[in-house]
C-alpha positions as a Python dict, from the first residue, in 0.01 Angstrom:
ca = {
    (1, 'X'): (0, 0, 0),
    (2, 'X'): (46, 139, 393),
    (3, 'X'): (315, 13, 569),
    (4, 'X'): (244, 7, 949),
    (5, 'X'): (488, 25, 1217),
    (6, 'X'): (431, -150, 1540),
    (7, 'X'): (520, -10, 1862),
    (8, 'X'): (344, -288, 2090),
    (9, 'X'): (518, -594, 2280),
    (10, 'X'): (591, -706, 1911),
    (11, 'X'): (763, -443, 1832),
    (12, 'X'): (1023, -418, 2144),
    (13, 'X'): (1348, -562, 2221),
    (14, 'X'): (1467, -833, 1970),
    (15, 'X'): (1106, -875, 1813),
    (16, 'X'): (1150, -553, 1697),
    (17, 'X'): (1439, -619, 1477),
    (18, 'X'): (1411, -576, 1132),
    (19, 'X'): (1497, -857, 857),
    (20, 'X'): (1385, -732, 556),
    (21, 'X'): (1293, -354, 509),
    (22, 'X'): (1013, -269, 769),
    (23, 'X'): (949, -630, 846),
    (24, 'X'): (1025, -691, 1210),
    (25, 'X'): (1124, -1046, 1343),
    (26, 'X'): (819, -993, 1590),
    (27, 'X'): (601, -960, 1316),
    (28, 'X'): (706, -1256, 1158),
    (29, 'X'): (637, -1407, 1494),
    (30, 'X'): (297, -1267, 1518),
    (31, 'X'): (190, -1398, 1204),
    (32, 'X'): (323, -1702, 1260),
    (33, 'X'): (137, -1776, 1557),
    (34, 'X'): (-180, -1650, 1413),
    (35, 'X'): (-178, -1902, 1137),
    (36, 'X'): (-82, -2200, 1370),
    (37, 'X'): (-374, -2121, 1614),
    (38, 'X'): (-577, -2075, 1342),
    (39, 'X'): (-481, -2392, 1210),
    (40, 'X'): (-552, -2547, 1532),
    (41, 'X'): (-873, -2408, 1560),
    (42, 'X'): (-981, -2535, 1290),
    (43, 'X'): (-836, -2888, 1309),
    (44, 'X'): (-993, -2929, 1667),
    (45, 'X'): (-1330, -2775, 1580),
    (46, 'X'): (-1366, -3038, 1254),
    (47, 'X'): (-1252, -3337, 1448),
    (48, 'X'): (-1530, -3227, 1696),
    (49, 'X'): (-1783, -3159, 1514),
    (50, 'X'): (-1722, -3539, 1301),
    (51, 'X'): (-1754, -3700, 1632),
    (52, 'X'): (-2028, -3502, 1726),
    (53, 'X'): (-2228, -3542, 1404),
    (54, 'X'): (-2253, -3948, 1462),
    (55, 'X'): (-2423, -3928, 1806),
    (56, 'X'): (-2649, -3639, 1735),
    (57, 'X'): (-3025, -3597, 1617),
    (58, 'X'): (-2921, -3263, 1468),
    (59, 'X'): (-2742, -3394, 1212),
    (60, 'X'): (-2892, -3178, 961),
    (61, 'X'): (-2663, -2894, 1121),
    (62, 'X'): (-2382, -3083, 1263),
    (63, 'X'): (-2208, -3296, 948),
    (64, 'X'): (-1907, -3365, 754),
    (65, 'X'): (-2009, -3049, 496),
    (66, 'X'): (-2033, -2827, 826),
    (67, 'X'): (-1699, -2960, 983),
    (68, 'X'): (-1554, -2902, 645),
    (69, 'X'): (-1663, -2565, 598),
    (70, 'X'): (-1587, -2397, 921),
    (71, 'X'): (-1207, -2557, 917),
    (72, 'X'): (-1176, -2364, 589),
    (73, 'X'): (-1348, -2024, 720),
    (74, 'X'): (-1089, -2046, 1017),
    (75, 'X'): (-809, -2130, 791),
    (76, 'X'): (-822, -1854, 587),
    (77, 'X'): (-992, -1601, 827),
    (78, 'X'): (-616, -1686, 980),
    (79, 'X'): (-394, -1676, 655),
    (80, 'X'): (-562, -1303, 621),
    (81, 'X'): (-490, -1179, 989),
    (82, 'X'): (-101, -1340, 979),
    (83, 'X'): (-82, -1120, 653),
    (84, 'X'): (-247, -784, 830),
    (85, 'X'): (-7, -928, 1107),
    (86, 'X'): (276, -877, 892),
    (87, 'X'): (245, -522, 923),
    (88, 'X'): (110, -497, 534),
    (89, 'X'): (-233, -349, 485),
    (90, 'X'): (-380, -261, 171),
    (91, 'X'): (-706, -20, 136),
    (92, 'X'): (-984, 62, -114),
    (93, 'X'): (-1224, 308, -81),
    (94, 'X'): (-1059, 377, 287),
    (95, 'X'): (-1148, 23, 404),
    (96, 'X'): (-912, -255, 449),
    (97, 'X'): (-878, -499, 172),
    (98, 'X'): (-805, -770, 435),
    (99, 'X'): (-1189, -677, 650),
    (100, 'X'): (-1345, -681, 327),
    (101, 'X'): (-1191, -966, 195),
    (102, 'X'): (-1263, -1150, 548),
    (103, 'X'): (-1606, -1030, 580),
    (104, 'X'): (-1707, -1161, 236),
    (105, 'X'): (-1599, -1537, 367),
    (106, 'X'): (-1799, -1515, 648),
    (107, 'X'): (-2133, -1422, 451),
    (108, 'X'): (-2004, -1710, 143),
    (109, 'X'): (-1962, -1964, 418),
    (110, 'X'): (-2248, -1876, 623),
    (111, 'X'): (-2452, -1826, 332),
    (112, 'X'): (-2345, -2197, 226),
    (113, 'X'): (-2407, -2389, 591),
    (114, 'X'): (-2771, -2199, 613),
    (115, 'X'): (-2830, -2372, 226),
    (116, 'X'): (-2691, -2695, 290),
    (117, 'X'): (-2836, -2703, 655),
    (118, 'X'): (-3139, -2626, 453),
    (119, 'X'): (-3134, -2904, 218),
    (120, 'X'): (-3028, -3103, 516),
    (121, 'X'): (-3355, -3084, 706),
    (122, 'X'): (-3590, -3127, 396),
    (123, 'X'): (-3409, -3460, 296),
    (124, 'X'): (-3377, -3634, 603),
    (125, 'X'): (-3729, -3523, 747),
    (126, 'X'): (-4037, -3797, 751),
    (127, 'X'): (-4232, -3765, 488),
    (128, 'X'): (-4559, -3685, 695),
    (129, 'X'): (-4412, -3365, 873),
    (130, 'X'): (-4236, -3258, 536),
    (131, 'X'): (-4470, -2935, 485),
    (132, 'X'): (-4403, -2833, 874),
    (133, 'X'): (-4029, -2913, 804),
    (134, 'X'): (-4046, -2744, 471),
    (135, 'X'): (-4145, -2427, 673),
    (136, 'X'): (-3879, -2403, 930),
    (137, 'X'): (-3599, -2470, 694),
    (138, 'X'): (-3661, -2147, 517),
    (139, 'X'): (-3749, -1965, 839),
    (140, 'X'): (-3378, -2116, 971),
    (141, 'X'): (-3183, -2044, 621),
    (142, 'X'): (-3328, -1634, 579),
    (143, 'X'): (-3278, -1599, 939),
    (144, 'X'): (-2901, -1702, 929),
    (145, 'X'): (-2830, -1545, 557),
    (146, 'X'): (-2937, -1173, 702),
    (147, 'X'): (-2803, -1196, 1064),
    (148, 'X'): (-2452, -1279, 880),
    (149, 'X'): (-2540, -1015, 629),
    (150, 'X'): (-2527, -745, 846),
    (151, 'X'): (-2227, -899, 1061),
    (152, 'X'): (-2025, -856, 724),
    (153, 'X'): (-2153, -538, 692),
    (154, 'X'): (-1946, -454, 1069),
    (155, 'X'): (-1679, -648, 982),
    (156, 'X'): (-1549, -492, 635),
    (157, 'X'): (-1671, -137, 810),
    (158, 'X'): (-1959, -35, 629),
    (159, 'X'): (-2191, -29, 925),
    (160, 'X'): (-2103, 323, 972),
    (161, 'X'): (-2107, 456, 582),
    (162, 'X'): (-2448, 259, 567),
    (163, 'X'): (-2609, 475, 850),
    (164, 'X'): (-2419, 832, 721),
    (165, 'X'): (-2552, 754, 390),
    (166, 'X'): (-2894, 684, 517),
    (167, 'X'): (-2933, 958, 707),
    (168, 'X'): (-2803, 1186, 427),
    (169, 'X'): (-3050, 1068, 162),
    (170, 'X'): (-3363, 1121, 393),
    (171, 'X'): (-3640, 1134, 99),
    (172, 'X'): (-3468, 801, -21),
    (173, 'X'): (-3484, 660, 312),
    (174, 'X'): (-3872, 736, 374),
    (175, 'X'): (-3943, 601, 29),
    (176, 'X'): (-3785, 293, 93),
    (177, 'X'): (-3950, 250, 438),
    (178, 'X'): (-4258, 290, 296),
    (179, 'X'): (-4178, 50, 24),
    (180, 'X'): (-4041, -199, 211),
    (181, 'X'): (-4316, -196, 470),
    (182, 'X'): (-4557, -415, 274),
    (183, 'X'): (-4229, -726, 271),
    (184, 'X'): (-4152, -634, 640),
    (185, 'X'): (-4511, -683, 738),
    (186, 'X'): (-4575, -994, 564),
    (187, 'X'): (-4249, -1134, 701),
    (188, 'X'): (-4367, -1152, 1044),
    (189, 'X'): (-4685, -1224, 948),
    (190, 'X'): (-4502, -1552, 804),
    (191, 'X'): (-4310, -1595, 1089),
    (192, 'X'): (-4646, -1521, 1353),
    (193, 'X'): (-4827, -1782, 1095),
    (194, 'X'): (-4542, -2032, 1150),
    (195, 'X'): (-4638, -2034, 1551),
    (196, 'X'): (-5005, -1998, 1500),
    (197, 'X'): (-4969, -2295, 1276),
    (198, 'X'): (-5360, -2225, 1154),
    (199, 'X'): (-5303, -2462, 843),
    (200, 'X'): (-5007, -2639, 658),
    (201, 'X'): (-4931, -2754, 323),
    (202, 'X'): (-5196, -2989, 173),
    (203, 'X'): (-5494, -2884, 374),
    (204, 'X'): (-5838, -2738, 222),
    (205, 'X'): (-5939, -2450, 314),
    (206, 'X'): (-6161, -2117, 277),
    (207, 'X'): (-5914, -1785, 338),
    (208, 'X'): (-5948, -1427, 158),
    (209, 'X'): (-6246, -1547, -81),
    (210, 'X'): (-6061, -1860, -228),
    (211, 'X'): (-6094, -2227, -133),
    (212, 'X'): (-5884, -2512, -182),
    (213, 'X'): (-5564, -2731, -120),
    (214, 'X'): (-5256, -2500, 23),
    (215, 'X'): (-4989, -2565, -235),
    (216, 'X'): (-4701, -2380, -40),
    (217, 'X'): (-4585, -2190, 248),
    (218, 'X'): (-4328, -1931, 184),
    (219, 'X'): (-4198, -1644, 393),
    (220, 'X'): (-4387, -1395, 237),
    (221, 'X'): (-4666, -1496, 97),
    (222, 'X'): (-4884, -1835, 99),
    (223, 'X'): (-4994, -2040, -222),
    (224, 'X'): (-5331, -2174, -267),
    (225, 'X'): (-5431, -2415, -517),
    (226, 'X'): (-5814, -2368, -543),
    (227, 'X'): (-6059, -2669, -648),
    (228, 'X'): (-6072, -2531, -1052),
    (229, 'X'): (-5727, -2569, -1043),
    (230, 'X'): (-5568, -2211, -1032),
    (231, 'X'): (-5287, -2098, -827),
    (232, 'X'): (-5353, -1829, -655),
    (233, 'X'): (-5080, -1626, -395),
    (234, 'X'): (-5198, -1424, -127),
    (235, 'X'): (-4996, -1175, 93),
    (236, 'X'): (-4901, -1306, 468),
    (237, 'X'): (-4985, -1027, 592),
    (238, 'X'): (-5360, -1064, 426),
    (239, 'X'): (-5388, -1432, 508),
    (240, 'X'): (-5293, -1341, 919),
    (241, 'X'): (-5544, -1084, 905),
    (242, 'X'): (-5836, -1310, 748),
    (243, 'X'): (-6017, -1537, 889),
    (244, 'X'): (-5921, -1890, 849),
    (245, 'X'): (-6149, -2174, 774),
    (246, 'X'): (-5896, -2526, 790),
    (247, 'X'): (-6186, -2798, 629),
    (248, 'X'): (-5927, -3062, 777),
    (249, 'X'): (-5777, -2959, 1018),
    (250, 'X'): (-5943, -3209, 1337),
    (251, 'X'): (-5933, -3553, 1196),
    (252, 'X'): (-6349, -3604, 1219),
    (253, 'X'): (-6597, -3331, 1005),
    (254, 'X'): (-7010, -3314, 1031),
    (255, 'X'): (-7189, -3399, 702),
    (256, 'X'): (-7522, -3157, 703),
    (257, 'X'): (-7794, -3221, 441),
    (258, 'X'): (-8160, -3192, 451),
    (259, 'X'): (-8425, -3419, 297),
    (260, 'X'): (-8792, -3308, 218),
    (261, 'X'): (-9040, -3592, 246),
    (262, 'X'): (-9420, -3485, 114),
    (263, 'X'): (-9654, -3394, 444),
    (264, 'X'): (-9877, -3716, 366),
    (265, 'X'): (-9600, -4006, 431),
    (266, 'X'): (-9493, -4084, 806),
    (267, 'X'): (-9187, -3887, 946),
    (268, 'X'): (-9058, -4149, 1205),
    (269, 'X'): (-9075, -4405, 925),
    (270, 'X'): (-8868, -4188, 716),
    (271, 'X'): (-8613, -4139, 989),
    (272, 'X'): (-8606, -4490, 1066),
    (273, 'X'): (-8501, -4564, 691),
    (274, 'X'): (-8243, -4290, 644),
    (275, 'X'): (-8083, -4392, 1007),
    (276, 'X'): (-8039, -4737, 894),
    (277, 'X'): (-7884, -4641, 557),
    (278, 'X'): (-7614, -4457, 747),
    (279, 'X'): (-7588, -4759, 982),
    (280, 'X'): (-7486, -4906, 633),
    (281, 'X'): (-7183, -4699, 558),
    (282, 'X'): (-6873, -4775, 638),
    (283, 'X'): (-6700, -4428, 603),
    (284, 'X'): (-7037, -4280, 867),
    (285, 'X'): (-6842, -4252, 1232),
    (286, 'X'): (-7047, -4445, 1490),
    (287, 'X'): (-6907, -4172, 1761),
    (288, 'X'): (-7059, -3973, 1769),
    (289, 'X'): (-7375, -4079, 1653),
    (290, 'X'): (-7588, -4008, 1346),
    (291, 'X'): (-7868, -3742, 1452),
    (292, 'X'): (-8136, -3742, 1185),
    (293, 'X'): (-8502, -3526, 1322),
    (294, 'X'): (-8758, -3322, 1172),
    (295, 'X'): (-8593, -2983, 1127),
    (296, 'X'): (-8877, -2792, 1030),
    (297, 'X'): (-9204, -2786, 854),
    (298, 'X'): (-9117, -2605, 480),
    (299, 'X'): (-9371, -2482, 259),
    (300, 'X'): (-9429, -2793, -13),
    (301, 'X'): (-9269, -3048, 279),
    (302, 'X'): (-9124, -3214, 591),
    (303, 'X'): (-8760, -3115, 607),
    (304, 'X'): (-8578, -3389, 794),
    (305, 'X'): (-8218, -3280, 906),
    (306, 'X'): (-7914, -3565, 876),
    (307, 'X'): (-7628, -3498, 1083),
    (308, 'X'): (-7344, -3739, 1050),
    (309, 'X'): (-6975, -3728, 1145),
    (310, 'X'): (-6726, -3880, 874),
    (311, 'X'): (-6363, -3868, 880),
    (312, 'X'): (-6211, -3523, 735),
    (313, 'X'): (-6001, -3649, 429),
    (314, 'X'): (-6319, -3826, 372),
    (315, 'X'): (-6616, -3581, 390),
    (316, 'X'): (-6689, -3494, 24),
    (317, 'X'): (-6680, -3864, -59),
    (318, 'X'): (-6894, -3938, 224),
    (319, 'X'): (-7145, -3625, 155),
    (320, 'X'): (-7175, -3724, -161),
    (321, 'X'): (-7263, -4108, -96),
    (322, 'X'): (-7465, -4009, 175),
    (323, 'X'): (-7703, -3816, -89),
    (324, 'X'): (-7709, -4113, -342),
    (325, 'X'): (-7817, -4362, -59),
    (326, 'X'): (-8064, -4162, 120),
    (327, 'X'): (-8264, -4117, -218),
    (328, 'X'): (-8222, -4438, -340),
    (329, 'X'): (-8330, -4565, -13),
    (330, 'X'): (-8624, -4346, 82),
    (331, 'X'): (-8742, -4460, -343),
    (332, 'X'): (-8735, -4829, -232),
    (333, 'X'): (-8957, -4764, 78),
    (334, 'X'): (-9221, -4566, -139),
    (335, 'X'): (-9153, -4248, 42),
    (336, 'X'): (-9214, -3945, -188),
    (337, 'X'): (-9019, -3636, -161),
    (338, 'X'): (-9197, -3385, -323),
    (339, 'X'): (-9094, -3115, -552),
    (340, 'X'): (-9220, -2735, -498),
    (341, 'X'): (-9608, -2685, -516),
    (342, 'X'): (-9801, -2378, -556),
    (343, 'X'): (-10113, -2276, -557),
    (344, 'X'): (-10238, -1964, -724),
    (345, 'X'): (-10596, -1784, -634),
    (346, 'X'): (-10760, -1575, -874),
    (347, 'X'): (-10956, -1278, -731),
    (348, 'X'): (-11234, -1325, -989),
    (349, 'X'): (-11413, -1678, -1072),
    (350, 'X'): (-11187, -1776, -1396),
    (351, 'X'): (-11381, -1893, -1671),
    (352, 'X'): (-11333, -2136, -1952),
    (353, 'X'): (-11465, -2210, -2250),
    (354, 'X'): (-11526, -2441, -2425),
    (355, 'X'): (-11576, -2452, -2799),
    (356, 'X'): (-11686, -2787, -3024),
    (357, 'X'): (-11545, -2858, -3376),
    (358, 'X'): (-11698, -2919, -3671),
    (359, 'X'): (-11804, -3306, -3570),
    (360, 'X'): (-11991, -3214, -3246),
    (361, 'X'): (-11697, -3269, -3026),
    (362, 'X'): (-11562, -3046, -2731),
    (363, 'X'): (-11213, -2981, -2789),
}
């Protein structure tokens, strides 16, 4: 234990008698007011922020649990500083217990408000913008945990030891840059994704060679549940570089398909029939409009493109009936569509023969 001796304003005149050993009646003073401002503080700054918390939209940040835990950070943030006040100060490993000891409160407590704040915003957002919600939360709750982290870090005095050690272990230090480039890249590839907003959780999409339903958003990495049901993680910083295909992402989506009719039956009829069967569908968006033509003339038959608009949470339903209909219509108005015909020409005349069986007859 170091005992320090003050020769400021607290240590002059009467404040600087002594009552008890080195302890100075302007000490006492000192530390006295500390803890009563601190106390203060922290009684003004809860009452506040209650009063503020029933008016305000940001509830999620400004609440009883916040209140709460910021008049206890203050309160003993003070009882440590009227103690360092008292002109005791205790040190291990050439740091002072009391900086230590003050900068592990602020990380608990900050570490605690970005969690609950957290929490706050998932449970009290609508259920329709929970994935977008979902998103900033953790953006909001690792941004505060590692700005605090290295505020504790200056406060208990290890800023300094940090970069002397760093610079002394050089190898170590360009091994862990280069380890710690792959996270660091695909943490602002989260963050540039979060801005970007190119999909969010729930929608289908085609990314990196997988398709299917986005299962999660994380900071580092994005979670895709594909159609055969496998999970499947890829890197941020792989997902920002690919290219994105969002199957939902404007609330109306084309169905293509193309129907082959045999060259013998009468195109316009055809189209007629397949138009009204979409006319027939309830899920087949008037605007815009059906387009249904010849697309081109194939090798065993007409090809007759059908372009229709459906809504997007909708389209594989509506591809699928579209299919079932068209056939089953274009069979009721005796419309063939053909399957592939070939015919195969024989450089020489082919001949057959014929040979008759035992009664006379050709077989």
């Amino acid at each position: 234990m170091n005992i320090t001796n003050s020769t400021s304003f607290w240590g002059r005149g009467a404040l600087g008698q002594k009552l008890f050993l080195t302890l100075t009646l302007g000490a006492v003073v000192k530390a006295a007011l500390i803890l009563v401002t601190g106390l203060i503080l922290a009684k003004i700054l809860r009452r506040y922020l209650l009063n503020l918390s029933r008016s305000t939209k940001y509830v999620w940040i400004i609440n009883e649990d916040t209140a709460s835990m910021l008049h206890n950070l203050i309160l003993l943030v003070s009882i440590i500083y009227s103690v360092r006040a008292l002109g005791l100060s205790f040190s291990l490993g050439g740091m002072e217990v009391t900086n230590i000891l003050t900068a592990l409160l602020v990380f608990y407590f900050s570490y605690v408000f970005a969690k609950k704040s957290k929490d706050y915003m998932i449970m009290r957002s609508p259920r329709g913008k929970l994935p977008e919600v979902q998103l900033k939360a953790k953006l909001f709750y690792y941004t505060i945990v590692t700005v605090t982290f290295f505020i504790a870090l200056n406060i208990a005095g290890l800023s300094g030891r940090l970069s002397t050690i760093i610079a002394a272990a050089g190898i170590t230090g360009i091994v862990l840059g280069f380890a710690s480039q792959t996270v660091v890249a695909n943490f602002i590839s989260g963050i540039f994704m979060y801005f970007d907003k190119p999909l969010k959780i729930g929608d289908p999409v085609e990314v990196a060679g997988y398709s299917g339903i986005v299962h999660d958003i994380r900071i580092l990495s994005t979670r895709i549940r594909t159609w055969d049901g496998l999970l499947v993680r890829i890197p941020n910083e792989k997902l920002f570089n690919s290219e994105i295909k969002n199957l939902q992402k404007y609330p109306a989506r084309r169905v293509d398909i193309v129907v082959g009719i045999a060259y013998k039956e009468d195109a316009q009829r055809a189209i007629e029939v397949i138009k009204k069967t979409l006319d027939e569908m309830p899920y087949v968006l008037a605007e815009p409009e059906p387009m249904v033509f010849v697309d081109n003339l194939g090798d065993s038959s007409v090809n007759i493109a059908v372009r229709a608009w459906a809504p997007s949470e909708k389209w594989f339903d509506v591809r699928i009936e579209i299919v079932q209909k068209v056939k089953k219509a274009l069979d009721e108005a005796g419309i063939e569509i053909p399957f592939p015909q070939r015919v195969n020409w024989f450089a020489e005349e082919l001949r057959v023969k014929i040979e008759e069986n035992s009664k006379g007859e050709s077989s």
